[in-house]
C-alpha positions as a printed NumPy array, in Angstrom:
array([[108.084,  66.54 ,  81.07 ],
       [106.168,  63.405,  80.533],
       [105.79 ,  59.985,  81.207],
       [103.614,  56.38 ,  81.374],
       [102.267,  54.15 ,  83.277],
       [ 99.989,  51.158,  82.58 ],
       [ 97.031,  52.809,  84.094],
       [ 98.265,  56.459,  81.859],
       [ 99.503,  59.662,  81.878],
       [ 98.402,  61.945,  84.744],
       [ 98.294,  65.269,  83.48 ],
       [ 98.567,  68.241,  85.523],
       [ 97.437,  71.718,  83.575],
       [ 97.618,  74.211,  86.522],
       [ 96.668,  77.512,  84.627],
       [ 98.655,  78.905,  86.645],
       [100.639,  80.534,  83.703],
       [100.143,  82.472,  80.895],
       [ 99.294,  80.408,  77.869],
       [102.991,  81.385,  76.17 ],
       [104.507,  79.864,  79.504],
       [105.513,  75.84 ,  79.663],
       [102.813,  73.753,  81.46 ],
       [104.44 ,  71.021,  83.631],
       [102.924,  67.592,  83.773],
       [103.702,  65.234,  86.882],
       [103.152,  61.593,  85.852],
       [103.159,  59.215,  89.008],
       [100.449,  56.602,  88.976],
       [ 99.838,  56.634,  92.178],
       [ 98.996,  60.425,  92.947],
       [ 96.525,  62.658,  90.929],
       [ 96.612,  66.504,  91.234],
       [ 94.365,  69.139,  89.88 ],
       [ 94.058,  73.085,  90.339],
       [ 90.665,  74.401,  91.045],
       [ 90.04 ,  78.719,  91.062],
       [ 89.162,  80.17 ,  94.154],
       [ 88.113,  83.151,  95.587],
       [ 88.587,  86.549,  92.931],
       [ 90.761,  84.335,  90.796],
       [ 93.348,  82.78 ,  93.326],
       [ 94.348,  79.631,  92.182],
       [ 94.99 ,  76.953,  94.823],
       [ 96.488,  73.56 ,  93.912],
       [ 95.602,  70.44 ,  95.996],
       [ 96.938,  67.036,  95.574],
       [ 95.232,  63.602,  96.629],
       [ 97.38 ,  60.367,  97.246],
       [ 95.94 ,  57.268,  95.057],
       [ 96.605,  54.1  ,  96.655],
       [ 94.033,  51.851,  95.218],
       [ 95.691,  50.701,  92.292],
       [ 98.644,  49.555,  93.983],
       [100.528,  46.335,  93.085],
       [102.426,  44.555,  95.734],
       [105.843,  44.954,  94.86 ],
       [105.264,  47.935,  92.733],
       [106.455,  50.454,  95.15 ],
       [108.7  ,  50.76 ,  98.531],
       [106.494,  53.092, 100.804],
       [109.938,  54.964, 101.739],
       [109.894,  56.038,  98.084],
       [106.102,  56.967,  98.01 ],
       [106.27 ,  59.147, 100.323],
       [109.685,  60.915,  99.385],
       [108.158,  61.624,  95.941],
       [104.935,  62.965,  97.721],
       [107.567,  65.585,  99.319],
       [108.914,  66.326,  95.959],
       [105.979,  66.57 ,  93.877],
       [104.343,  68.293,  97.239],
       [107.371,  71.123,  96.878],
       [107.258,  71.503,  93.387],
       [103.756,  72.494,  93.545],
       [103.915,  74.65 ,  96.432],
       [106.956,  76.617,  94.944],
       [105.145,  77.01 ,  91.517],
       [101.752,  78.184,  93.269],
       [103.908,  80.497,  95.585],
       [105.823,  81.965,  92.303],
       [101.951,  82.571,  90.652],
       [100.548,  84.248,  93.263],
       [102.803,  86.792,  93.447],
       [103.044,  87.271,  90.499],
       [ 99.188,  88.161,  90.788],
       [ 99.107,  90.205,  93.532],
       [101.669,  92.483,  92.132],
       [105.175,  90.323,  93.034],
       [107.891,  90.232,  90.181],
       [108.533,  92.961,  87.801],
       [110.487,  91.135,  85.463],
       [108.158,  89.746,  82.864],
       [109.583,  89.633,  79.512],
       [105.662,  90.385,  77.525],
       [102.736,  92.187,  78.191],
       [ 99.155,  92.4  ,  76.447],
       [ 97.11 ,  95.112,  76.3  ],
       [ 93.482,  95.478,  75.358],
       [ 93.87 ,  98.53 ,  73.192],
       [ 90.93 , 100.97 ,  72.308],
       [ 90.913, 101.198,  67.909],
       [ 91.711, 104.906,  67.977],
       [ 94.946, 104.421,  70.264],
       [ 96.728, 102.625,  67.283],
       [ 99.053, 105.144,  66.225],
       [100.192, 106.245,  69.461],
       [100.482, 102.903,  71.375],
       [102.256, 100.978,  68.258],
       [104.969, 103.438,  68.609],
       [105.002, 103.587,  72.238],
       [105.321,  99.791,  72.037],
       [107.826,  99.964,  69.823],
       [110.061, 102.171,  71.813],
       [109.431, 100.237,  74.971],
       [110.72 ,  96.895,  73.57 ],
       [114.151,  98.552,  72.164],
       [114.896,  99.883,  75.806],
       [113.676,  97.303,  78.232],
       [113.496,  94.275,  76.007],
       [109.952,  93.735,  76.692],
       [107.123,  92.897,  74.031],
       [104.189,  94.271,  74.044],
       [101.125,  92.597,  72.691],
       [ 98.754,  94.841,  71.627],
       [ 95.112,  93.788,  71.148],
       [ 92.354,  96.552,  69.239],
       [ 89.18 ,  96.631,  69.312],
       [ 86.058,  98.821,  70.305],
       [ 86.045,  99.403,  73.968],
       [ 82.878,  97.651,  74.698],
       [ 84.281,  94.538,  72.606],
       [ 87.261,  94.485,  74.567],
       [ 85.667,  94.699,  77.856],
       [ 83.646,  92.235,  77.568],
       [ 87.102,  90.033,  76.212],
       [ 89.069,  90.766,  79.715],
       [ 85.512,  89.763,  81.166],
       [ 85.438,  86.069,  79.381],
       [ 89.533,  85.227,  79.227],
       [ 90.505,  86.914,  82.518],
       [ 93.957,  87.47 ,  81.189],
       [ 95.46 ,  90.107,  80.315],
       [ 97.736,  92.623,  81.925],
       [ 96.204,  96.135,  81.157],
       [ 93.111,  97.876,  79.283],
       [ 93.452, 101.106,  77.939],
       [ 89.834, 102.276,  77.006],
       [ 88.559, 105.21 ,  74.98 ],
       [ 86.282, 106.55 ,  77.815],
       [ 86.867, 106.384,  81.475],
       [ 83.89 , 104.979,  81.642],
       [ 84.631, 101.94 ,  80.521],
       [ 87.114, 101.636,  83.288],
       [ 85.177, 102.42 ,  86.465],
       [ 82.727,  99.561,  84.769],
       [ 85.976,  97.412,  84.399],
       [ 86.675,  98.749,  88.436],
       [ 82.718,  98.108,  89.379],
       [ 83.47 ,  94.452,  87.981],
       [ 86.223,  93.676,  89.54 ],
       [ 88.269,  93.245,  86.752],
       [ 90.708,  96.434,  87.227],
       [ 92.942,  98.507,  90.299],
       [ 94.927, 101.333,  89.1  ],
       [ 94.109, 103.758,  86.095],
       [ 96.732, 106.142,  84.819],
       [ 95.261, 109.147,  83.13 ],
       [ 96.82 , 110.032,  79.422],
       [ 94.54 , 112.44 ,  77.345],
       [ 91.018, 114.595,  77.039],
       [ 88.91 , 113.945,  73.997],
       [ 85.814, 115.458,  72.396],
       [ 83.332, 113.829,  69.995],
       [ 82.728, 115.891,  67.332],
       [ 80.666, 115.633,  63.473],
       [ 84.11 , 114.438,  61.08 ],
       [ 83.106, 115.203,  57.277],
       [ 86.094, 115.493,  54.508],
       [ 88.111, 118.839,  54.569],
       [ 86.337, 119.683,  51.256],
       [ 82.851, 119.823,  52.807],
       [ 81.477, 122.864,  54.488],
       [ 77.712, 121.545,  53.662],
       [ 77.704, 120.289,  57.428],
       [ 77.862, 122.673,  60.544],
       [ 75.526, 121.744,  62.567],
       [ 73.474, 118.38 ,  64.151],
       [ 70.702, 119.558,  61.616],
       [ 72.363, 119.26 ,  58.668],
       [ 73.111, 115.395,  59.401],
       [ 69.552, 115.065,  58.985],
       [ 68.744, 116.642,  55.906],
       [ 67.8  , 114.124,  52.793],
       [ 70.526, 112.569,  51.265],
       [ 73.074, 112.91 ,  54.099],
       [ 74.7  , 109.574,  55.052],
       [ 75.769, 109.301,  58.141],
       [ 78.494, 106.507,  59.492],
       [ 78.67 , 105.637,  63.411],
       [ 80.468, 103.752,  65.48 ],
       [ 78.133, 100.957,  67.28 ],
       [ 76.75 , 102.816,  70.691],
       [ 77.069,  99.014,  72.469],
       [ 80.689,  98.571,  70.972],
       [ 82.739, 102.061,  70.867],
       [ 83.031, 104.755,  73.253],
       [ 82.362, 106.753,  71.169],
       [ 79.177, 105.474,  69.642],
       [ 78.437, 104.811,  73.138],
       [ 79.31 , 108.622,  74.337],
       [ 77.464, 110.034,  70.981],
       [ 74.274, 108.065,  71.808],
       [ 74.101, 109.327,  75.148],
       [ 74.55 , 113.19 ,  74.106],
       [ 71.728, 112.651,  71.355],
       [ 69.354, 111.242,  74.095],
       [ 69.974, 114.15 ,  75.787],
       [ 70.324, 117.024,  73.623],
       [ 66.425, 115.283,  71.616],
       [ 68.224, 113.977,  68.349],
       [ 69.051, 110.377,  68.63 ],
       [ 65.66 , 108.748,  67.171],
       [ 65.813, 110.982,  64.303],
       [ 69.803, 110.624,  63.655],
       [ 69.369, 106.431,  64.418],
       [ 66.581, 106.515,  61.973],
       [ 68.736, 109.037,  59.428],
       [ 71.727, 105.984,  59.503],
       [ 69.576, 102.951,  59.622],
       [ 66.954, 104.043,  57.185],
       [ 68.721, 106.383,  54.281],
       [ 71.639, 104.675,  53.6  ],
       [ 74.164, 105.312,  56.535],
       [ 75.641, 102.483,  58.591],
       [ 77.092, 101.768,  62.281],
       [ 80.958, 100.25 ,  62.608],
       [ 83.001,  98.651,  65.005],
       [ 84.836, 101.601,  65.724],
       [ 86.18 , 105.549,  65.514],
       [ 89.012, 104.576,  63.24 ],
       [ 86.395, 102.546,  60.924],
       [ 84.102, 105.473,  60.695],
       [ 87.247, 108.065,  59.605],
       [ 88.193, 105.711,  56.871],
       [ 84.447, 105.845,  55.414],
       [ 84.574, 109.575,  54.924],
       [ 88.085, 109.377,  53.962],
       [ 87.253, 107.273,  50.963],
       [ 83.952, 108.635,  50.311],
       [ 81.299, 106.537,  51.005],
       [ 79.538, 107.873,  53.91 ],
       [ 79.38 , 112.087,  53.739],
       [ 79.87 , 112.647,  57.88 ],
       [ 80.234, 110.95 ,  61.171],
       [ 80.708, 110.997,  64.836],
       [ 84.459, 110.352,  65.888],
       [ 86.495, 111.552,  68.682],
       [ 88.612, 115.039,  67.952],
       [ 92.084, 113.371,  68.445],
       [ 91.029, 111.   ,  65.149],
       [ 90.357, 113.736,  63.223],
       [ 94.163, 114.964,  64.022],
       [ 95.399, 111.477,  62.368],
       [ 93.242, 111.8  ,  59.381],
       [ 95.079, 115.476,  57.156],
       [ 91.822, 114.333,  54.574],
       [ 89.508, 115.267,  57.358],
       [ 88.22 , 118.407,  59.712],
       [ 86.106, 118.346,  62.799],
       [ 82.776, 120.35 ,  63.307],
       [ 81.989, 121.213,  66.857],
       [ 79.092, 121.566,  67.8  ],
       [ 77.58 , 122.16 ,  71.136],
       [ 75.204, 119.063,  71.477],
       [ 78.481, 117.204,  71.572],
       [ 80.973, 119.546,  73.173],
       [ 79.389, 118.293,  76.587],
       [ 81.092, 115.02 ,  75.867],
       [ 84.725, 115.094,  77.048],
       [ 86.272, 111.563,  77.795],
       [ 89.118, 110.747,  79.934],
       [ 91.382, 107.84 ,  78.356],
       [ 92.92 , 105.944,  80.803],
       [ 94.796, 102.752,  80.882],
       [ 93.961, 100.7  ,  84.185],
       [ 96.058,  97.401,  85.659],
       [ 94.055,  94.385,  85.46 ],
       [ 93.446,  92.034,  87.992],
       [ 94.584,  89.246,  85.649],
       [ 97.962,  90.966,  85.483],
       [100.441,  87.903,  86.406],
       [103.184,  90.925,  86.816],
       [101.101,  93.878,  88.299],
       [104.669,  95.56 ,  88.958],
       [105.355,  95.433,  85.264],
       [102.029,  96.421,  84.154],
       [102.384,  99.429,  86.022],
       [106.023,  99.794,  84.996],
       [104.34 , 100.045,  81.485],
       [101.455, 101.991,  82.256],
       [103.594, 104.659,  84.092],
       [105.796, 104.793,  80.57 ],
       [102.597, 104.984,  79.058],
       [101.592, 107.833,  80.978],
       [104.534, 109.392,  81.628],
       [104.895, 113.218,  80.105],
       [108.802, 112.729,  78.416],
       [107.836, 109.46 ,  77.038],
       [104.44 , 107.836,  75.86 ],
       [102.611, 111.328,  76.3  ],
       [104.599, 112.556,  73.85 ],
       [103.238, 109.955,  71.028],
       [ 99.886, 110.961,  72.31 ],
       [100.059, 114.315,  71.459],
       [102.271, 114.032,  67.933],
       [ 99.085, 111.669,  67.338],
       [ 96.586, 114.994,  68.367],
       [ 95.594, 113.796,  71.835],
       [ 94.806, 116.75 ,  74.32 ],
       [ 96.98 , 115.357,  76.75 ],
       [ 97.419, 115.433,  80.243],
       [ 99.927, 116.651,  82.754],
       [101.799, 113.571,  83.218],
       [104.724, 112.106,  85.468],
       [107.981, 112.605,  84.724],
       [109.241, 109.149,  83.946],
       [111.582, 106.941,  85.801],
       [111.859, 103.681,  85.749],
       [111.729, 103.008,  89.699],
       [110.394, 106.66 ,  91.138],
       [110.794, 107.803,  94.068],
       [108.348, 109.162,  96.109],
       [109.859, 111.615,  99.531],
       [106.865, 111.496, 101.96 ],
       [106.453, 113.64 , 105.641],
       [104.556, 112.203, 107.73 ],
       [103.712, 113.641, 111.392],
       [104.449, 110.879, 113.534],
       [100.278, 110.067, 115.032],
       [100.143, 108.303, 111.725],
       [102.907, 106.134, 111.967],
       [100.988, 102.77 , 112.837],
       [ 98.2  , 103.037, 110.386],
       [100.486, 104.645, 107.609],
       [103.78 , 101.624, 107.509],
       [102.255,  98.7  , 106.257],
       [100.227, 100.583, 103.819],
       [103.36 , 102.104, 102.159],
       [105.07 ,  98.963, 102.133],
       [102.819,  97.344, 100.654],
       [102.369, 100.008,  97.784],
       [106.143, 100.012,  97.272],
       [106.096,  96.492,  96.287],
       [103.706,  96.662,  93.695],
       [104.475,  99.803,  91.957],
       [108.284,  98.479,  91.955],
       [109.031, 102.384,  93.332],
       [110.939, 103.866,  96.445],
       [109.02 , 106.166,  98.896],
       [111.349, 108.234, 101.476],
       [109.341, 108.843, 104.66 ],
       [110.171, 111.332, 107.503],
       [108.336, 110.825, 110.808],
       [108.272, 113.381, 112.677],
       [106.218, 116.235, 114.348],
       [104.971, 118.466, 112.087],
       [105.932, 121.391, 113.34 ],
       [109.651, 120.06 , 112.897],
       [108.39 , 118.723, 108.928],
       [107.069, 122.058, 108.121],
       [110.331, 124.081, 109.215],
       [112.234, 121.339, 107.067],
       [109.758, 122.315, 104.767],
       [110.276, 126.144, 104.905],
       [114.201, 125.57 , 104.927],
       [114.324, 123.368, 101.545],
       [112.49 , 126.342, 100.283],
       [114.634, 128.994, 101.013],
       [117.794, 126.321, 100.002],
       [118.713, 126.447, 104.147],
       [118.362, 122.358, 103.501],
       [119.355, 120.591, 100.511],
       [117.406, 117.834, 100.51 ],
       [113.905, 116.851,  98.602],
       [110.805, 118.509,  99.267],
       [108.02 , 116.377,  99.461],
       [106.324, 115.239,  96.942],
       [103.284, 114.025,  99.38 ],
       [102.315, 114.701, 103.27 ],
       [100.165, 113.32 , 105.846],
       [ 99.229, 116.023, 108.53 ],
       [ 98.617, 115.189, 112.131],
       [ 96.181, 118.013, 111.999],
       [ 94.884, 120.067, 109.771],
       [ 96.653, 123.11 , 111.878],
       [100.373, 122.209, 110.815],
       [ 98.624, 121.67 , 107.224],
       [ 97.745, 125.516, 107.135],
       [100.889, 126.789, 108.058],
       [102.432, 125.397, 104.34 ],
       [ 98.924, 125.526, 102.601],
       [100.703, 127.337,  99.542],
       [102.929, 124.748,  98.495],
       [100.539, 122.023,  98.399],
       [ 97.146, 121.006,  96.833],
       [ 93.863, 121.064,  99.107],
       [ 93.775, 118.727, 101.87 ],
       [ 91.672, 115.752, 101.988],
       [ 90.574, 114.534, 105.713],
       [ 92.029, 110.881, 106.072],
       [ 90.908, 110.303, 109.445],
       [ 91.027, 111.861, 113.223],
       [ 91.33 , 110.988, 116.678],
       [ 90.822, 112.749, 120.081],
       [ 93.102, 114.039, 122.452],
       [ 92.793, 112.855, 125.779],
       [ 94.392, 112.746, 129.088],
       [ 96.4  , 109.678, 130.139],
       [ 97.348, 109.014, 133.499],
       [ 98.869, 105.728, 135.161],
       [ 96.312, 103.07 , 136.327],
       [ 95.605, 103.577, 139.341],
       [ 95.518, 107.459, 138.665],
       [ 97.485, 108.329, 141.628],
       [ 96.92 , 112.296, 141.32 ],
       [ 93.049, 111.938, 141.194],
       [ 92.601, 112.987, 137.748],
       [ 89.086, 113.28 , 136.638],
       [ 89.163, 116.266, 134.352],
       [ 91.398, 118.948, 132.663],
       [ 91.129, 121.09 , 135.502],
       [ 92.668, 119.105, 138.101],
       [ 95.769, 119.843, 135.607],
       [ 96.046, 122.632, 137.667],
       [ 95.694, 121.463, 141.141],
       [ 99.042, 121.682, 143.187],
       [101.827, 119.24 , 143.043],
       [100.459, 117.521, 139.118],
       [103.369, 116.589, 137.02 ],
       [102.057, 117.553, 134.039],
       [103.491, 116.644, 130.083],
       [102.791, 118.768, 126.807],
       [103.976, 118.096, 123.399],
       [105.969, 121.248, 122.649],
       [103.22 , 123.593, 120.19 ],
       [106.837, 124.753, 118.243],
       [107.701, 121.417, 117.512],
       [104.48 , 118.646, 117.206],
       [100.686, 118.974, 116.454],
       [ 99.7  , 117.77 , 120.172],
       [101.37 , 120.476, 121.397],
       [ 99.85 , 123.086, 119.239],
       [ 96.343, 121.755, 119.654],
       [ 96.819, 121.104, 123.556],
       [ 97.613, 124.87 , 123.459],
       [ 95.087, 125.869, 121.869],
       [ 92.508, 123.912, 123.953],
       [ 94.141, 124.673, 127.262],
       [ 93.572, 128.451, 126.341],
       [ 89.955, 127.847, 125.011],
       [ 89.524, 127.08 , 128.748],
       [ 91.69 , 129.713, 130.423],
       [ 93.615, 126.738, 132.227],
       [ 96.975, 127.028, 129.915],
       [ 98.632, 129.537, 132.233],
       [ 96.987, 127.725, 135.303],
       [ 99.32 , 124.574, 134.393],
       [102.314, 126.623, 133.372],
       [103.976, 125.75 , 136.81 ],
       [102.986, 122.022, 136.607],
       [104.597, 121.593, 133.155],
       [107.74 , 119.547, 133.794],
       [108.022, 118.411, 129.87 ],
       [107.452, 119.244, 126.598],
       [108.493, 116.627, 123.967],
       [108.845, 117.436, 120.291],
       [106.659, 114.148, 118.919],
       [103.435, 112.598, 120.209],
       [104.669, 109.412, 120.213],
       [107.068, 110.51 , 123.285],
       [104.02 , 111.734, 125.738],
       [102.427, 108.142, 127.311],
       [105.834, 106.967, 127.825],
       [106.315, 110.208, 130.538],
       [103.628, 108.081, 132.576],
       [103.831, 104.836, 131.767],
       [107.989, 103.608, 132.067],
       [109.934, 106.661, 133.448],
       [107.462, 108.079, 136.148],
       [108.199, 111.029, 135.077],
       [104.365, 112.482, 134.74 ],
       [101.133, 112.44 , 136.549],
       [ 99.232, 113.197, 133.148],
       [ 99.629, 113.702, 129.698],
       [ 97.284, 115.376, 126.879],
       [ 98.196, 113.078, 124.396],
       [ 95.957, 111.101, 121.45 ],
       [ 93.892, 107.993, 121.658],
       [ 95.456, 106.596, 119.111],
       [ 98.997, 106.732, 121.173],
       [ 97.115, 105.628, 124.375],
       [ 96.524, 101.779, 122.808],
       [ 99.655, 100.273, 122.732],
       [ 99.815, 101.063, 126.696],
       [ 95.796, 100.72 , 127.374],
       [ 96.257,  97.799, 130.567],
       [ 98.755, 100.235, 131.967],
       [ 96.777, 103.656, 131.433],
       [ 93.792, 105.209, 132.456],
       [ 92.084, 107.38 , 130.147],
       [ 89.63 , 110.382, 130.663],
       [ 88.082, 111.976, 127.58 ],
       [ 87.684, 115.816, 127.429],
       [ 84.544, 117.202, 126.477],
       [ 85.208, 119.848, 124.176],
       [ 84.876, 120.231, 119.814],
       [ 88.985, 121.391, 120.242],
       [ 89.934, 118.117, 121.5  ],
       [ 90.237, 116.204, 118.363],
       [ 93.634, 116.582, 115.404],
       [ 91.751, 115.393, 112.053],
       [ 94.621, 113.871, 109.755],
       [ 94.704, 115.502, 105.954],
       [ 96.843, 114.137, 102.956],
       [ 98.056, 116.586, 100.211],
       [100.308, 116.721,  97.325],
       [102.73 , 119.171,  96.631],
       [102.318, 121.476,  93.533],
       [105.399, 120.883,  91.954],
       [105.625, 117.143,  92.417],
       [106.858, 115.688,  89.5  ],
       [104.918, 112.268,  90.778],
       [101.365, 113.756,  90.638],
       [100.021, 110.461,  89.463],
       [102.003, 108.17 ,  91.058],
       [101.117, 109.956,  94.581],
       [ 97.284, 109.822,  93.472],
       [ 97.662, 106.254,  93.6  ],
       [ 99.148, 106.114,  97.104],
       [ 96.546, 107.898,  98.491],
       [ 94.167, 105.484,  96.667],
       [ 95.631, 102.729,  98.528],
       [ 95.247, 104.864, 101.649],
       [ 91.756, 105.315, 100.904],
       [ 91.018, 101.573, 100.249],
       [ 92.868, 100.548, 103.396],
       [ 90.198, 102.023, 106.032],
       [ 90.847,  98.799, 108.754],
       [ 94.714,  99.616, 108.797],
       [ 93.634, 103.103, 110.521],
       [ 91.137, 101.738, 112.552],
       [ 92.662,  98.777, 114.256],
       [ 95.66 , 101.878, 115.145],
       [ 92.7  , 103.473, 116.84 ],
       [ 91.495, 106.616, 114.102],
       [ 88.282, 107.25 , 112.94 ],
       [ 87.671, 107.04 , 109.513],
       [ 86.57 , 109.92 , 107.381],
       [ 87.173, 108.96 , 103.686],
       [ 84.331, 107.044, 101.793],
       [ 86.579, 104.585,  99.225],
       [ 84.114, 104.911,  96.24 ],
       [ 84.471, 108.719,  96.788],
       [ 86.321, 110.102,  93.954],
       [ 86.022, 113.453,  94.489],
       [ 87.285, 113.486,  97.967],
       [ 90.771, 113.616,  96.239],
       [ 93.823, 115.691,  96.184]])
């Protein structure tokens, strides 16, 4: 879309697009736009109306201004359909490109391959060392995902700001390759010896060379082996794949190479050795924050990682792989929840539905009431899904199914307090004037909700819980029904219920805090052992654990430390 004028063309390159996607130009004389990059990559467009070249005649204002509105829409729509598209909108893109570690070849080509013939989407695959290719998402910012030889790689993508999400796929070892004829070379010591030429892949442009170096340095060898390859006739290359090829052909007599590209080479055999057996690597492919499409970036990287579809390439290829999702292409995800976390837990899981282009199921309810759904789907009294994940009100009703699931990680707590109307009407000052004649007093019931187990529990801890008994007039099965009893229906003088519930209904409550280490429910997330959505439920809890505000401004305290990776279920 083009056109003149007799001052020129005014040519409007957004980059808000991929560079495969049309560019549109908006040619009015009077009106100049440009885009400028903002904060973390947001683009913003602006537009600025140019009247000082304006003839008289040349233009009825009427006009002017109705193709401001246009060109003013256009615009917005366009920047509106981008960012989206970056923060995770879409799902439908029709090509993605991936920054490709060299010794992924064989596997991803065919994964590639089989991806395009079922969804009709082309993958772009770019290889390179994963240094090299690093430092090419760093420069272009484009890109959709990175799949690196070393894990490390990706929390320095993460630490840069370049990546979100990682998907596991395989284990790897770095090991001495040397042709399947030679048995002159068993040990670090024997790369040394006169004569021995040793190939490498560069330390500051492979993972491997990068791992290998590291395990030298520590293990006392790496002067003498840099000094064996750059002195007596051995030589560094880009990458694992480069290095194979050498000893394949004959020119170099050993080298250091991962274990899964000794599998692809049948004119090869590894030698492990224990300097090097320290070395394991996690490969794992991570969503960039370039990603136009983060929903079909993940779409991909879940096929990818998935164990009935890319994870078989992996290991045909002789990847170690991992235990990986079962694939679908939208999964869904059947979450309990006890019904404290409610507030804090919504927007999080909305959010995450949206762009990981999956379903989660949640159940709200007390946890007493999840956990006997729980038991029943066990023993087939229910026929419905057992859950893949749950979020605890307390670790208490977390106990009680502890076998099913993998350990607990604390999210966050709360206290329990007592809530009484504001102007306190009974005189309630502590939990002993529960117990003073004539208190209407609410419980959550301890069969049915968390509250009500750990109100029991603290009640008892000071002998007051069969002092009350006659002042009980309720027991509700959820938390969420206590303040309510004393705030709308009159129908308590106090409730033992949690700060967090208390906030909604804090200019119509009064609330006394108990003294006392059993007055607090801390909130753990697990994930069930036989989830087939392992993966996909680490990554929900991820977003829980970067989303520390949404718990706080619902009144928890926070427990998880987001750069804490091995607080994690």
């Amino acid at each position: 879309m083009r056109g003149t004028s007799r001052r020129g063309d005014v040519v409007t390159s957004c980059g808000l697009t991929p560079p495969t996607r049309t560019h549109y130009v908006l040619t009015p004389t009077y009106y100049n736009a440009w885009a400028s990059r903002t904060m973390k990559g947001t683009r913003v467009m602006r537009f600025a109306v140019n009247t000082t070249h304006a003839r008289p005649g040349r233009g009825n204002p009427m006009y002017v201004m109705a193709a401001v509105g246009l060109i003013a829409i256009a615009i917005l729509s366009l920047g509106l359909w981008a960012l989206s598209h970056r923060w995770g909108g879409g799902g439908d893109a029709k090509e993605i490109f991936v920054y490709c570690a060299s010794n992924m070849r064989k596997p991803m080509e065919k994964i590639a391959a089989d991806y395009e013939r079922e969804y009709g989407v082309v993958v772009r695959l770019d290889f390179d060392g994963s240094n090299t290719l690093l430092s090419r998402v760093e420069v272009s910012r484009k890109g959709d995902l990175y799949l690196a030889g070393d894990d490390s790689y990706i929390h320095l993508a993460r630490d840069k700001e370049l990546l979100r999400e990682s998907i596991p796929l395989a284990k790897m070892r770095p090991v001495i390759a040397v042709h399947k004829d030679n048995d002159s070379i068993r040990s670090v010591a024997d790369l040394l010896k006169p004569g021995v030429k040793v190939v490498m892949a560069e330390p500051d442009a492979a993972a491997v060379g990068k791992k290998a170096r590291k395990l030298f340095k520590r293990s006392g060898h790496w002067d003498a082996l840099e000094e064996q390859i750059r002195e007596r006739g051995g030589v560094f290359v880009g990458n694992a794949p480069d290095v194979a090829n050498k000893i394949k052909l004959g020119s170099m007599d050993a080298g250091i190479v991962w274990d899964s590209t000794v599998a692809m080479y049948p004119e090869l055999k590894a030698v492990r050795v224990p300097e090097l057996d320290a070395g394991e690597a996690s490969v794992e492919i991570g969503v960039l924050n370039s990603s136009f499409d983060a929903t079909s970036a993940l779409k991909f990287a879940r096929y990818v990682g998935a164990r009935d579809k890319g994870l078989l390439k992996f290991k045909e290829t002789g990847f170690e792989i991992v235990e990986g999702d079962k694939w679908a292409e939208r999964p869904t995800l059947s979450f309990f929840i006890g019904s404290v976390n409610r507030r804090a837990i919504e927007p999080i899981i909305e959010a995450f539905q949206v762009r990981e282009g999956v379903t989660i199921n949640t159940k709200y309810n007390g946890c007493g009431i999840l956990t006997g759904d729980m038991k029943a789907i066990q023993s087939g009294e229910l026929q419905t899904a057992f859950p893949d994940t749950y979020l605890a009100c307390d670790e208490y009703y977390l106990d009680t199914v502890q076998s099913w699931f993998e350990t607990g990680v604390q999210v966050s707590d709360t206290d329990i307090v007592i809530a009484v109307p504001k102007d306190n009407p009974a005189g309630i000052t502590k939990l002993a004037d529960l117990a003073k004649p004539g208190v209407r007093v609410a419980l959550g019931n301890a069969e049915q909700c968390t509250i009500g187990a750990l109100s029991r529990r603290l009640l008892e801890a000071e002998d007051l819980y069969d002092k009350i008994s006659d002042n009980v007039v309720m027991r509700t099965q959820t938390s969420a029904l206590l303040v309510p009893q004393v705030t709308t229906k009159n129908a308590a003088d106090a409730v033992l219920a949690y700060r967090t519930d208390t906030l909604a209904e804090r200019d119509r409550l009064h609330v006394i805090d108990i003294v006392s280490p059993l007055a607090k429910a801390i909130q753990p997330f697990t994930i069930a052992k036989n989830s087939d959505h392992k993966h996909l439920s680490r990554r929900l809890f991820d977003a829980i654990r970067s989303s520390p505000a949404t718990f706080e401004d619902a009144g928890f305290h926070w427990r998880l430390k987001r750069d804490d990776k091995a607080a994690s279920p």
